[in-house]
Structure formats: C-alpha cells, structure tokens
N, C-alpha and C positions, 0 to 999 in steps of 0.2 A: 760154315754150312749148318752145324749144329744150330747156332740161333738162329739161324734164317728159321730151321725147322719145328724151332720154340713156338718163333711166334708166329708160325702158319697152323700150328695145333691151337692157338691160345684165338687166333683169329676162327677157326671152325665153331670153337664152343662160343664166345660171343656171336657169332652169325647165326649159330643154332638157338642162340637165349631169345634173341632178337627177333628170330622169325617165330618161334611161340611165345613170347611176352610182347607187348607195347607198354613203353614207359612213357610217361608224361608227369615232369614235376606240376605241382600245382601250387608250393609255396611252402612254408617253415614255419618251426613252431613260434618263431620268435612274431606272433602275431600284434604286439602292441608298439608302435612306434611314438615320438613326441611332437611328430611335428607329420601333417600328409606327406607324402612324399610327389611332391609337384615333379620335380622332373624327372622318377621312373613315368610318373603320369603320361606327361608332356612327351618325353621320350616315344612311347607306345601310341601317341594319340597321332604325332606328329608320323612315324611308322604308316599308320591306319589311313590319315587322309592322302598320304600322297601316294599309297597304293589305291585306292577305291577313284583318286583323284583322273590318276593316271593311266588306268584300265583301258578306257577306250583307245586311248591314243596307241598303249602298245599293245592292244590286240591288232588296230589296221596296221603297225609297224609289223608288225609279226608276217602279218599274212602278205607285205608286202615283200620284206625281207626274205620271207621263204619263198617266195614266185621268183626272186630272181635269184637265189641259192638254185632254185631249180632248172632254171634255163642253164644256168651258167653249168653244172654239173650234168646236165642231158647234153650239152654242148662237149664237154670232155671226155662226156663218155664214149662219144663215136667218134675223138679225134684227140684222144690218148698219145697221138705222136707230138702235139703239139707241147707235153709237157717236157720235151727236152729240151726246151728253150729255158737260159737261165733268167729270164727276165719273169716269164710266166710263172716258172715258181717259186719268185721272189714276193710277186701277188698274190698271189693266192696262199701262201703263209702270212702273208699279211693280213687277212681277210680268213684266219682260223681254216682254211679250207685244207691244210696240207697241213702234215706235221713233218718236223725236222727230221725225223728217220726217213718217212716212205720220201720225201726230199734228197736225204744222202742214196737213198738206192737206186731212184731212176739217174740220179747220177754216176753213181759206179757202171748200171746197164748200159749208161750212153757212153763212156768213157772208158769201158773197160778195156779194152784195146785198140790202137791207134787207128785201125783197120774202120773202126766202129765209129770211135769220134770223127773220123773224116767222113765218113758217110754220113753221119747224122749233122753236121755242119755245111755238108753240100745241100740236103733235102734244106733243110731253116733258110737254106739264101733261096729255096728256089720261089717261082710266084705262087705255088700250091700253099708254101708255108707261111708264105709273106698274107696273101688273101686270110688265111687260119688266123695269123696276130690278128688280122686286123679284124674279123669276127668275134676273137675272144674278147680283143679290147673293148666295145661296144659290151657284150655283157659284162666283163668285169667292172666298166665305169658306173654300168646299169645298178651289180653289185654294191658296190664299194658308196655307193652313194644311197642306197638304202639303210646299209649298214653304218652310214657318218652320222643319217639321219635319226637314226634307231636312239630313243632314251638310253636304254642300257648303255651305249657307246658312247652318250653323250654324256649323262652323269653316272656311270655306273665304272668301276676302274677299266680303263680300256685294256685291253689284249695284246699282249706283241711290245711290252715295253712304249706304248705311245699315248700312256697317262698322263692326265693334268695335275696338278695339283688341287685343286677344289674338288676331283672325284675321291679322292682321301677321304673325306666328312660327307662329300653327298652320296657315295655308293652305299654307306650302312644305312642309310634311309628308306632305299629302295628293294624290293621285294618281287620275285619271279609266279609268285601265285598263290592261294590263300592259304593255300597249306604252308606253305614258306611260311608267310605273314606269321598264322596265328601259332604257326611251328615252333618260331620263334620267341615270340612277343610272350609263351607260357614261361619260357625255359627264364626269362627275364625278370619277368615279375617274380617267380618262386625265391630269385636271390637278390635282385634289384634293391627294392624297397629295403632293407633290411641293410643293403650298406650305406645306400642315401641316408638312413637313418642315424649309424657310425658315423658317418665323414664329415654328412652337413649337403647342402646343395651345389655349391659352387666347387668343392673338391669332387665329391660323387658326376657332375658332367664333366670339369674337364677330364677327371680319370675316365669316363665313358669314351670321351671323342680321341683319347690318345692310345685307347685300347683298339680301336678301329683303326687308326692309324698303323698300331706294330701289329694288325693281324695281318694288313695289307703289305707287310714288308716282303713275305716271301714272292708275291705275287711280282716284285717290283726286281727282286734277286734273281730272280728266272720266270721270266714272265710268260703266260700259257696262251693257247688260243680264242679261249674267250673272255667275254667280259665278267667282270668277279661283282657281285651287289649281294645286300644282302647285310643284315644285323648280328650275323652268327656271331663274327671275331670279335666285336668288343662284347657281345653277353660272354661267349666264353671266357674273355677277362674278368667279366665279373665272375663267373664261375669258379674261376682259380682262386683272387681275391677273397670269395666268404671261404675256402678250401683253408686259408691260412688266417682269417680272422675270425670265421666261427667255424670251427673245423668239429666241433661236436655238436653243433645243432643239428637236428635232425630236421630234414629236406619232406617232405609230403610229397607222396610218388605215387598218382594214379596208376594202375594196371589193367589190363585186359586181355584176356587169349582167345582167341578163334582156333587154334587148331584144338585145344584142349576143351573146350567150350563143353561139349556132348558127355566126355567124363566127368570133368567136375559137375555140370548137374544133375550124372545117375550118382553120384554117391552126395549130393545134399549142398553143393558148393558153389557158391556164385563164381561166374568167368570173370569176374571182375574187382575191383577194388582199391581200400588206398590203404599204404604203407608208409610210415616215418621208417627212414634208412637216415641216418649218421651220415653228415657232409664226408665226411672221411672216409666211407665207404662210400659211396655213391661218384661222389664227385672225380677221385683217380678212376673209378669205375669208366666214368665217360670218357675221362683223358684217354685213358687205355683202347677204348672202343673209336678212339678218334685216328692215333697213331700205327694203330695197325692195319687199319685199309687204307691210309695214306703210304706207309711204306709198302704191302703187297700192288699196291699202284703205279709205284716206282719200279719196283721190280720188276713187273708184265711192262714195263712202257706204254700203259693205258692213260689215255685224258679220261678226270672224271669229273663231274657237273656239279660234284657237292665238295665245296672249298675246305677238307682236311689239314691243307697246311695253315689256311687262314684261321681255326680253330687250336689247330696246338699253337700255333703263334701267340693268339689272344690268351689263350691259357695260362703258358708262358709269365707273360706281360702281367696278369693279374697276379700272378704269384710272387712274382718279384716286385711289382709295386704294394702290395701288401705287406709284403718284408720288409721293406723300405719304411712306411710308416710306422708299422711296431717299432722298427730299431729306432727310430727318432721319438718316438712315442709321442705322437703328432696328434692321438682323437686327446689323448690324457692332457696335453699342454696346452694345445689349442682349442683344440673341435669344439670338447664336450661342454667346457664353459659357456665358450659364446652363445652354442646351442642352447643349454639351460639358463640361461641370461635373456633371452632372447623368450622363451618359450613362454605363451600365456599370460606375458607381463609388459610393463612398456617402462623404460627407464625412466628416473629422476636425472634432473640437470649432471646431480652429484654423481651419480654412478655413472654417467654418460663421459663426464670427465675424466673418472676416474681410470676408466678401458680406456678412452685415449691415450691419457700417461702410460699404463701400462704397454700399449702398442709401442708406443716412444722408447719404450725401455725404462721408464722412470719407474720400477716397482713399487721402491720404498714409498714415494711420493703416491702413488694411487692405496699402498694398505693405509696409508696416514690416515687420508683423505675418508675412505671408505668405512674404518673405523670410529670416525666422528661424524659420522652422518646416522650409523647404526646405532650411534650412543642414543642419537634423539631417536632414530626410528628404528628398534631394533627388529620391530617385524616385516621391514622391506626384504622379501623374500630374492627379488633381483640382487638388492646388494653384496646380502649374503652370497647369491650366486656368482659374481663381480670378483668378490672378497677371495671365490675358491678360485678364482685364477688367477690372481696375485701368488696364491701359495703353492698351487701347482705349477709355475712356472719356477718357484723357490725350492720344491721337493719338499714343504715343510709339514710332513705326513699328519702330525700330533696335531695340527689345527685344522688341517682338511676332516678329521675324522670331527670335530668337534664340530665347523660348519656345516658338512653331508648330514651331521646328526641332526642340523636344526632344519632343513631340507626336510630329512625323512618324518620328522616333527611334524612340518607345516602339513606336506601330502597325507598323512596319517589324518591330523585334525580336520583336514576335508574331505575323508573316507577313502580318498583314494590310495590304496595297498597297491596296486599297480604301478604307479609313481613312485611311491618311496622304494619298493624294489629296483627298480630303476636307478633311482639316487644313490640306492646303496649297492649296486653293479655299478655305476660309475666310481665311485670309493676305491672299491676293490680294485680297477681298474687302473687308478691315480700310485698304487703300489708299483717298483718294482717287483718282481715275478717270483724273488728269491726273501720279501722282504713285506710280506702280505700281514699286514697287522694291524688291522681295522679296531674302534674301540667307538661307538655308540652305544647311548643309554639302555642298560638291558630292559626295560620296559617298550619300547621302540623296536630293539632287538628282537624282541619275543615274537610281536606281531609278526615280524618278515620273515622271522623261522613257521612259525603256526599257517602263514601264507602260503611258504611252498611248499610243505604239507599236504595243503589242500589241493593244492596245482598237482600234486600228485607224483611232487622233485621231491621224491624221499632222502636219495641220495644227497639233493644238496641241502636238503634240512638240516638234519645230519648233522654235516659241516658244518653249517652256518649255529647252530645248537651248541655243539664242540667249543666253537670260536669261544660264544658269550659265556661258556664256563671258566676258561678257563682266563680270558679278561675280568670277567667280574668275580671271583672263586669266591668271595667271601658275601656278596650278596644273597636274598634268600630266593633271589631267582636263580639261581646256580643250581638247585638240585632238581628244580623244575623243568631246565635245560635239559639237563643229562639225563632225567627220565623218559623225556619226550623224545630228546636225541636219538636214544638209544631203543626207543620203539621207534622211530624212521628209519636207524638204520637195518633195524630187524627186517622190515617190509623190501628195505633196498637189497636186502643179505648181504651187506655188507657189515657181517657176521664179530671182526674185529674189532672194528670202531662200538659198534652196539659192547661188546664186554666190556670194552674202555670206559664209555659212560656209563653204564651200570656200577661197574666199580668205583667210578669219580664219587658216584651219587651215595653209595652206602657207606664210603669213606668219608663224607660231608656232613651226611647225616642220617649215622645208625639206624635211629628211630625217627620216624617221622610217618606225615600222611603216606606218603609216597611207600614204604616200605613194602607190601604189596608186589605192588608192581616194578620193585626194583628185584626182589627174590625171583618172580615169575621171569623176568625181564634175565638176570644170571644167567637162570637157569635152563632159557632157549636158546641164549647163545653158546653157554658152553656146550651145549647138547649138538648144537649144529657143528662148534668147531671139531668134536669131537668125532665124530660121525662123516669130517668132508675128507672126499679122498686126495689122495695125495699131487692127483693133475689138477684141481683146480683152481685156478688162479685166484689173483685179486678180481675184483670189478674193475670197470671203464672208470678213467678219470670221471669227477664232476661235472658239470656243465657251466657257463660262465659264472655264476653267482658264487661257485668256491673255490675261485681263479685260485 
C-alpha cells in the first residue's frame, strides 16, 4: 500500500508539471550527421501521406461507425434485459462495446440465485426475447460490419485478440488525427536521425519495425477493446535506445505555459521557450510519466485511449536492444567503417575486394591486399577507411590511431573540423571503455581541441588537451596543451583537472611564453579549490568526445 501511495504522489506532481508546462522535443545537440538520414525521412513522410492520404476515407468510416454504435446502444438502452443473454455479451465484447467486468456483473445479477437464473432463462425462451435477439442481431451485424470495414480494424492492430499479422508493421504507420501525427512524428525526429546516424540505415529500420513490433506485445498478452495504431511504441524505442547510446546528449525541449503565461510577462519573462535537458534526465523523465498513468489505469480498471503499455514496451525494447549492441560492440566492428568507407567516396576495384575478403573472414588477406594498393596510392582516403576495418575487427588499437590520424589529416586539409571530429569520436569509440588510449599527431590534435573550444565543450576540451599532454609530454606542444587545457577547464570548473594542467605546464616548462598565464592559471584554481565547500561535487561525466 505504501508504494501504491508513492506513486500516486509521484503521479500528482507529474499531472501537475504537465498541466502548467508543454514539453515538445524538437531535436539534440548532436546536429551534424554524415550521411541524410533517408529513412528517419522516409519514415515520417511515409507516416504523413498515408495519414492525409487516408483522411477522407476514415472520416465517412467514422461517422458511419458511430451511427451504428448508436442505433445499437439506443437499442440496449431500452432493452437492458436483453443483455442476459450469454451470446449477446459475447458480441458486444467483441465489438469493444462491453468490457469484461461490467460482463462478469450482469452475470452474477442474472445468476445470483437459482430463483433468478430460472426466471431470467424462462423470459430468453420466451417470443418477447426471441423477437429482441433477433432486432439486436440486425444491428449488431449492422455494427460489426461497419467496424470490419473501418481502416483502423483493418490495418490498425485489431481489439479482442483478432489481429493479423501484417497489422504488426502496418498499425505504426497509421495515425488517429494531426495532433497524433505531428505528436509524434517531433518526438522522432529529436532522436531519430541521430541513431540512423550510429547504426547505418538498414539496422536503424529494421531496429525501427521490430520496435513496433515489441510495443504491440502487450496488446497481444491481454488484448483491449480497441484498435491500437499509431507510431508511439517503436519512437519510444528509439527513445530508450539514444537513453543508452547517447545518454548525455542533451535533448532540445521547446516549452510553453498558459496558466503561467500572465506572470511571467508582469515580471519581464517569456511563457515560452527552449531548453537542452540531458537524455538522462529527460528521457527516464518520460519513462516515468509513461508508467504511472498506465499503472493508476490498472488499478481504477479504466480503458484508456493513449496506448501506455505499448510505450514502456517500446521503451523497454530500445534499451535492451541498445545494450545489446554496445556489448557486441557492433557500430565499432561493423557500422562505422562501412559507413565511412561508403561516405562521399566511391571505391576502387582494390578496396571493393578487399571488404569482400574481409566479409568472408579472410582479414589477413584483405590488410595484405589494401596495404599494396596504399603503397601506390597512399591518399585514397576510402582505402585507408577499408584498412580501419580490417583492424577494428583485429582490436589492433596502435594502428587504428595511426589511420583515424590520417582520416583527421585528409578532413582537416579540406577545412572540414566537423569531420575530423567526427573521425576522432569514432577513434575513441573503437576503444574498449576501460582502455581509452588514442595517439594522433599533436598538431592535428590541437586543432580538435581548439575546435571544441569554440563549440563551447569546455569540458571536453579539457580532456581531449589532457590526453595530447600527456601522449606527446616531450613535444613543444605539450605545454601549449596544458595551458589551453587548463583555461577550458577553468570555464568548465572543472577546478581539479585545470590545477593538474597548470602544474603539468610549469613542471615542463618553468620559463617560457606561456608563464603568465600559467601563474594566473594556478592561481584561480587554487583559489576556487580552496574556497569550494565541502558538498560540492565533481562535474558530469564528459560528453562523447572524452568517452
């Protein structure tokens, strides 16, 4: 009873945030991707025409369907005796009309004593009751054949356990109205595109269509009265999914309040706006706001019209299929090669062959191969990309870092910073977790530090500053590192790291340009650590760049 009464408090304050906020993701920082992403596209486009497509059709199903919902229930209403017949409410459960309780109760009324059951089995034979079947029958077939005909019934999961199999994939296409549609179709895009981006296209859809698949499970384990449609449970799997693959990216999350509206503008404050919130906060956020009006649901014995269980289902499904591929470490082995092998480039005969072998298993035989092709052409940039999945399939760290370097080389030499960051988040990536130990040219290095800098990832400058010191210690960009380092970490307050480089840097070298600003540099950090009180913590982890 105690947690029943947890989570009917914990359900008040969400219903209460809910009814003065609107949340609406609109997308994540991680705005650059390497390839479009055709089928979040295709996905939402395909969504859009066969709603718009379909409109007419199930408006006049609507309005037909609900003319004969209404004969049929103006019909029961003034001849209520007729529902002791067990045949009649065996239909009309069938037909969502009745649900299994108010079903077991005019059953106990009719049955409750012998006295009762014999009378109410005499009226059913008599011609008063027999004439009543056979009126109800005429509208129920009137019913039931509206309702066969009805889209939703036909490809939307049908009700009552009397799904097809093709309504599995064709119910998440379909959509009960625009607010549905483009309800949906935001919540998609803000995470969508971004795992299409990780997985590749052909993992990113079928993980889509089998996430639709395990939201519809509960629907099929206890099946409800109506028909289930609708894209929510496989976006909610992607939802879970970036929860466990980019679980500190922060989510873009428009706002607005109506009740609050009137005060924030007497004190100077827009009712509106947009926030980055952390997957990790945001996204249990939703879980949570999902599972607790599905369980106060269960409890009251209420049907309700927004599919709760096919949301923690999908949820579910995306978290554990994202587990799944970390532990196999499937984007590292497989995805990201192919993907950068593939991207903005078109292979030679040589390299074409070479990923063959490799597919065959033949490693040795494709690095052979791919390293005498590079001897003549060492700036085939596909090769080299070729080359890094031979060795990420080998774990062979010390030459992944050597080819990511000539990667972040080529994108550098054509201005693009964006890319080579990129290259150099897949690097990091290709590590195990416990085992992170990247080594590119600190000139190269520099740039991608001075880059997220600018992006305004103090914290993972930082890191990434940190790294190239303490890989290259004796070069003369080492103290350049650690001064820069250590003013990002200052901006980050990430107060510890900043003493660290500062001290690297005047341990390297006493006197130099930089001295200045490595005294200045001391001497705000030790002033901060001195001065922080004793509750406060470290900062958040990094973001992926200092995996």
């Amino acid at each position: 009873m105690w947690l029943d009464g947890i989570f009917f408090i914990a359900l008040i304050i969400i219903l209460v945030i809910q009814s003065i906020f609107t949340f609406v993701p609109l997308g994540n920082e991680r705005s650059t991707v390497r390839r479009l992403p055709w089928i979040t596209f295709a996905i939402m486009a395909v969504c859009v025409i066969v709603y718009y497509v379909t409109l007419p059709s199930t408006v006049k199903q609507d309005r037909e369907l609900m003319q004969a919902r209404t004969k049929l229930g103006e019909f029961l209403e003034t001849n209520r005796a007729i529902l002791a017949d067990d045949e009649v409410r065996r239909k009309l459960k069938s037909l969502g009309l009745l649900s299994d309780e108010e079903s077991e109760e005019i059953e106990k009324e009719v049955k409750g004593t012998l006295d009762a059951e014999y009378r109410t089995q005499a009226w059913l034979r008599s011609s008063e009751a027999l004439k009543l079947k056979d009126e109800f029958e005429a509208r129920y077939l009137e019913c039931k054949s509206a309702t066969e005909a009805h889209l939703y019934f036909k490809y939307g999961l049908a009700p009552n356990g009397t799904w097809k199999a093709h309504q599995l994939i064709s119910a998440v296409f379909l959509h009960g109205s625009t607010l549905h549609l483009f309800g949906n179709l935001l919540f998609f895009f803000a995470v969508g595109f971004s795992l299409e981006d990780l997985w590749g296209r052909r993992v990113f859809m079928a993980f889509y269509l089998l996430a639709g698949i395990a939201a519809s499970l509960p629907e099929l384990i206890n099946p409800g009265p109506l028909p289930s449609i609708g894209a929510s449970g496989a976006i909610a799997g992607t939802m879970g999914a970036f929860l466990i693959r980019l679980y500190d990216t922060k989510v873009k999350i428009g706002w607005v309040t109506t009740p609050l509206a009137i005060p924030f503008m007497l004190f100077g404050r827009k009712p509106y706006g947009v926030i980055n919130i952390a997957a990790y906060i945001y996204l249990p956020f939703y879980f949570i706001s999902q599972i607790l009006p599905w369980w106060f649901i269960k409890k009251a014995g209420l049907v309700s019209t927004i599919g709760y269980s096919a949301h923690i289902a999908g949820f579910i499904f995306g978290v554990a299929f994202a587990l799944i591929m970390k532990a196999i470490r499937a984007e590292e082995k497989y995805i990201n090669p192919k993907i950068e092998a593939k991207v903005s480039f078109s292979a030679s005969p040589a390299v074409t062959q070479s990923l063959d072998m490799l597919d065959r298993g033949e490693g040795e035989m494709a690095e052979r191969k791919l390293k005498s092709y590079l001897a003549k052409q060492p700036d085939d940039i596909n090769a080299v990309l070729a080359l890094i999945q031979v060795y990420q399939r080998a774990e062979r760290y010390d030459q992944l870092s050597s080819l990511y370097g000539r990667v972040i080389r080529h994108h550098l030499n054509s201005g693009d910073r964006e890319a080579a960051l990129y290259a150099y988040d897949n690097l990091l990536s290709s590590f195990p977790d416990n085992q992170v130990n990247p080594k590119i040219p600190s000139r190269d290095w520099i740039v991608i530090c001075e880059y997220l800098q600018e992006s305004q990832m103090n914290r993972e400058a930082a890191v990434e500053y940190q790294r190239l010191a303490a890989a290259w210690p004796d070069d003369p960009m080492a103290v350049r590192a650690c001064v820069q380092g250590g003013e990002a970490a200052l901006f980050a307050h990430d107060n510890q790291r900043a003493l660290k480089l500062f001290e690297t840097a005047r341990d390297s070298a006493p006197s130099s340009m930089y001295s200045a600003r490595i005294d200045a540099g001391l001497e705000k950090a030790k002033q901060r650590l001195n001065h922080r009180p004793n509750w406060v913590k470290k900062g958040p982890r990094p973001q992926v760049v200092a995996k």
